[in-house]
C-alpha positions as CSV (number, residue, x, y, z in Angstrom):
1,X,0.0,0.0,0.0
2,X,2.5,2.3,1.0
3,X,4.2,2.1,-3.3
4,X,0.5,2.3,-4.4
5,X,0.3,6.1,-1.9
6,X,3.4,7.3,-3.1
7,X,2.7,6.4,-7.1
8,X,-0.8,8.1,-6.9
9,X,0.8,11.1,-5.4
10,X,3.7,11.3,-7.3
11,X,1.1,11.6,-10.1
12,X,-1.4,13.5,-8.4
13,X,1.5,16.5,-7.5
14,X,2.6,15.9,-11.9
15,X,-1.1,16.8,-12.4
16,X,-1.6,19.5,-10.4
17,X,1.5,21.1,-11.2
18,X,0.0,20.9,-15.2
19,X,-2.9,22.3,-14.2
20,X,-1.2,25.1,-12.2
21,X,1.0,25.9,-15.1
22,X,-1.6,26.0,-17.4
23,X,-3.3,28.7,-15.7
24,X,-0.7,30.6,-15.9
25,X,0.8,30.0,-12.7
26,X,-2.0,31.6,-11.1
27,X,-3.8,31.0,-8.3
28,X,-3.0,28.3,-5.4
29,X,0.0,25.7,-6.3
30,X,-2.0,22.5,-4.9
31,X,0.4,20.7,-6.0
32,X,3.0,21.4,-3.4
33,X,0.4,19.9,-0.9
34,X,0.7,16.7,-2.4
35,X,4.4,16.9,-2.6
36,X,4.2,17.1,0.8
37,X,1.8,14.4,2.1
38,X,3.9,12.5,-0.1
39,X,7.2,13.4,1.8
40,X,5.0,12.5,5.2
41,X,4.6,9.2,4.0
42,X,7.8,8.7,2.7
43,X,8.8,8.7,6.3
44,X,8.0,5.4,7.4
45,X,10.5,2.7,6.4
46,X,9.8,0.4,3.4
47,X,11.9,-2.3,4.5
48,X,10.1,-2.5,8.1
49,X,6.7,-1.8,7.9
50,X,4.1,-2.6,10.0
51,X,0.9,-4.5,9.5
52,X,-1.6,-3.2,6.7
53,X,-4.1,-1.4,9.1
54,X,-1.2,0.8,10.9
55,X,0.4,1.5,7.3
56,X,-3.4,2.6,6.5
57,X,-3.6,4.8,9.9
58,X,-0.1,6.0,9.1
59,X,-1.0,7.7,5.8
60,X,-4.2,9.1,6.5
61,X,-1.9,10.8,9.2
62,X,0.3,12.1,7.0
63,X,-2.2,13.5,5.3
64,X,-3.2,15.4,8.2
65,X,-0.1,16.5,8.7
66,X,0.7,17.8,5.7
67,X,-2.4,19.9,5.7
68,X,-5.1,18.2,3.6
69,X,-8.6,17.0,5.3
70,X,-7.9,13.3,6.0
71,X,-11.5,12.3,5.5
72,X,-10.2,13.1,1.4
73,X,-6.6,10.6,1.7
74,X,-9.1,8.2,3.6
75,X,-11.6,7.6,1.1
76,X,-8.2,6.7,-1.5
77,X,-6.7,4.0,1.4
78,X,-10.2,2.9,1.9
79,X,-10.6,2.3,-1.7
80,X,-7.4,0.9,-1.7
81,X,-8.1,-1.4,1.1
82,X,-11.4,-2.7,-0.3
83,X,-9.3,-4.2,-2.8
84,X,-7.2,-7.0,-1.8
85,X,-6.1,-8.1,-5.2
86,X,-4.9,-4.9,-6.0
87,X,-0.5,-5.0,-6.7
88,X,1.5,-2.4,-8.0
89,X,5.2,-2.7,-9.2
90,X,7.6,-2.1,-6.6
91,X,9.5,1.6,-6.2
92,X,12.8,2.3,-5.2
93,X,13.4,2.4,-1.6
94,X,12.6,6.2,-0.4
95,X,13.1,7.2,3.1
96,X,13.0,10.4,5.0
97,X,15.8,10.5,7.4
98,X,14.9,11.5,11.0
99,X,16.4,15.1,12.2
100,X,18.6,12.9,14.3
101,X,19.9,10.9,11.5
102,X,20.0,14.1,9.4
103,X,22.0,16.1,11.8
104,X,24.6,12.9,12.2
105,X,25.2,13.2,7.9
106,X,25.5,17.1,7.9
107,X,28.1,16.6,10.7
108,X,30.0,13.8,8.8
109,X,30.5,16.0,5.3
110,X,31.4,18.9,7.2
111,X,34.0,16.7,9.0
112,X,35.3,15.1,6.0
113,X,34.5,16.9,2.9
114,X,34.4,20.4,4.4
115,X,31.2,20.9,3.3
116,X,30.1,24.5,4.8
117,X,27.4,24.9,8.0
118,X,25.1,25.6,5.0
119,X,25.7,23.0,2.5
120,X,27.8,24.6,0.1
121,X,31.0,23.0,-1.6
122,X,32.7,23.4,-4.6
123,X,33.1,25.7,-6.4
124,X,31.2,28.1,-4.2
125,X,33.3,27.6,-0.9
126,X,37.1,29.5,-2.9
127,X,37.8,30.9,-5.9
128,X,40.2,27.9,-6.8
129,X,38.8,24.6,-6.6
130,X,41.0,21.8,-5.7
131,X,43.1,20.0,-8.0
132,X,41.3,16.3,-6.6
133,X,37.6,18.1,-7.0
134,X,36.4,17.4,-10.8
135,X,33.5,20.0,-11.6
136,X,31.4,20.2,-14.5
137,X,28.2,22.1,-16.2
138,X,25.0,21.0,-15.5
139,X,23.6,22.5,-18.4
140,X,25.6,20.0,-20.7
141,X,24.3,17.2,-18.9
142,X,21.6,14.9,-20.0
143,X,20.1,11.4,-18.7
144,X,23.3,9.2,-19.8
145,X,25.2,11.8,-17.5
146,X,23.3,10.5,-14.3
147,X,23.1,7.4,-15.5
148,X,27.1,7.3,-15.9
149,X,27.3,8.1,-12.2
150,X,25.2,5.5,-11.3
151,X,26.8,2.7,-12.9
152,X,30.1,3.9,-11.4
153,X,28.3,3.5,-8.4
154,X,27.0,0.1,-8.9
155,X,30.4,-0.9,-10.2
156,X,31.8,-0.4,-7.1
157,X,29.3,-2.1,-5.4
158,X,27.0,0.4,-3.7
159,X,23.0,0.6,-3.3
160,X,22.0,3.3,-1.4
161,X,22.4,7.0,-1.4
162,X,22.3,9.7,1.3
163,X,20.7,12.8,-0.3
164,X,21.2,16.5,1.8
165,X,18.5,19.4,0.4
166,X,19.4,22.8,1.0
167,X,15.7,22.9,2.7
168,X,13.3,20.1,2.7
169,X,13.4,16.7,3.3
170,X,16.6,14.6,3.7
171,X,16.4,10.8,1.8
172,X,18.4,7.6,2.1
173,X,17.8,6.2,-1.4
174,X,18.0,3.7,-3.9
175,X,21.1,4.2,-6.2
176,X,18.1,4.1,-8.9
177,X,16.2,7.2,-7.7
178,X,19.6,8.9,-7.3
179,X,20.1,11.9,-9.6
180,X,22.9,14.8,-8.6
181,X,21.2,17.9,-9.9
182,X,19.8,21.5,-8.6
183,X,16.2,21.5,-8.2
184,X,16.0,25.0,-6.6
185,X,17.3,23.1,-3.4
186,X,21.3,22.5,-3.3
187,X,22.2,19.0,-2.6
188,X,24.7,17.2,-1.6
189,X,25.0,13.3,-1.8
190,X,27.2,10.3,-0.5
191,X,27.1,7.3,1.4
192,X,27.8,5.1,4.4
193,X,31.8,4.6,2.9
194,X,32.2,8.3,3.1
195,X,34.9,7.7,0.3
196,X,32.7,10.0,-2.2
197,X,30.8,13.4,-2.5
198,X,28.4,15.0,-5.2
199,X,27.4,18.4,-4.8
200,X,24.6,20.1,-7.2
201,X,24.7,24.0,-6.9
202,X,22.3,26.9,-7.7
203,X,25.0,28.0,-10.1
204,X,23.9,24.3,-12.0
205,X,27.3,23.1,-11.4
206,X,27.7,19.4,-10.4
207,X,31.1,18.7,-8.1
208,X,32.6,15.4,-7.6
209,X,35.0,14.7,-4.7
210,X,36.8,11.5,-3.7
211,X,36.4,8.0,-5.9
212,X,33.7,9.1,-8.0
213,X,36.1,12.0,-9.3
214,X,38.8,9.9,-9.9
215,X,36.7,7.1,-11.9
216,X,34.6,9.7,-14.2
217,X,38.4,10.9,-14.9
218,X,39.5,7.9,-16.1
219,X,36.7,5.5,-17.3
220,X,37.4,4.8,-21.3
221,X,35.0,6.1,-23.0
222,X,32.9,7.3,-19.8
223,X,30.5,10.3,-21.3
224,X,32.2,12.4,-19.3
225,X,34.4,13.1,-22.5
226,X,31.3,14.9,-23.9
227,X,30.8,16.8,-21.0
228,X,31.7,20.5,-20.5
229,X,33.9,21.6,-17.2
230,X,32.3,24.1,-15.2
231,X,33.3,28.0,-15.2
232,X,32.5,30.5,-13.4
């Protein structure tokens, strides 16, 4: 139940934001609130959920807590419930971190990256980036550029991604659902090895620190070759 919540929302918010921007932008952007009832029920933990009827009580609380009258979510996981046969396809794991958790990561890349109090890195923290930080343009990125960093990722054995927002909700991830790009939100990204850091500025440049630097360098044939290096 909780993949079938977060596909319908995920498509509700896609909807609503067509609808918003058809209008011109006008009016009241509904679809942030289901952005955020979805970010409330990406809280709970795929891999250790509990039974069906708490998962149900869980999202009509999120609901709630996200603003939205939960007699409207309810009638969707009633529906939902009234139908035992219905499956969806899996999603990629998605989890909020707690404040706790999130406060313990922010520490960590400070500590070893030197990421600032505020989640900046390269190339905004000096004017001369370092020599072992490789930074490109955004702009000439498309979706082989992500997908090049995931597969470096997968080659080296790794699954899950830590994901830092400038504001907004902090994720552990699937490497699948793991894209290194500036949504209006900063973001910085790495994992439990701590030997690699991605940061995505507001100035849509993407920085790479640690072995993911060294391995876009020197993969033959990596796309990187197509890619243009950041200037300021």
């Amino acid at each position: 139940m909780l993949w079938l919540a977060r596909r319908y929302l995920t498509e509700r918010a896609e909807e609503l934001w067509r609808e918003y921007d058809e209008a011109g932008r006008r009016g009241t952007p509904r679809y942030t609130l289901a952005s955020d009832i979805r970010t409330e029920i990406e809280r709970l933990d795929p891999d250790h959920l509990p039974s069906l009827g708490t998962v149900a009580a869980s999202l009509v609380d999120a609901a709630a807590k996200a603003g939205e009258n939960p007699r409207t979510f309810a009638a969707k996981v009633h529906e939902w419930l009234s139908q035992p046969q219905l499956t969806t396809d899996p999603l990629p794991y998605r989890r909020v971190l707690t404040p706790a958790e999130s406060r313990d990561w922010r520490a960590e890349v400070q500590r070893r990256w030197g990421v600032s109090r505020d989640g900046c890195w390269h190339p905004m923290l000096t004017p001369d980036v370092p020599a072992d930080v490789l930074v490109l343009d955004e702009s000439m990125w498309d979706g082989e550029g992500a997908a090049e960093v995931r597969r470096l990722l997968r080659d080296m054995g790794r699954t899950r991604v830590i994901e830092l927002r400038e504001y907004g909700a902090d994720y552990l991830l699937d490497l699948d659902d793991f894209t290194p790009a500036y949504t209006g939100a900063e973001g910085v990204w790495t994992d439990a090895h701590h030997d690699w850091l991605v940061y995505a500025s507001h100035e849509w440049s993407v920085a790479f620190g640690g072995v993911l630097a060294d391995r876009l360098r020197c993969r033959p044939g990596a796309a990187i070759c197509q890619w243009r290096f950041w200037t300021p």
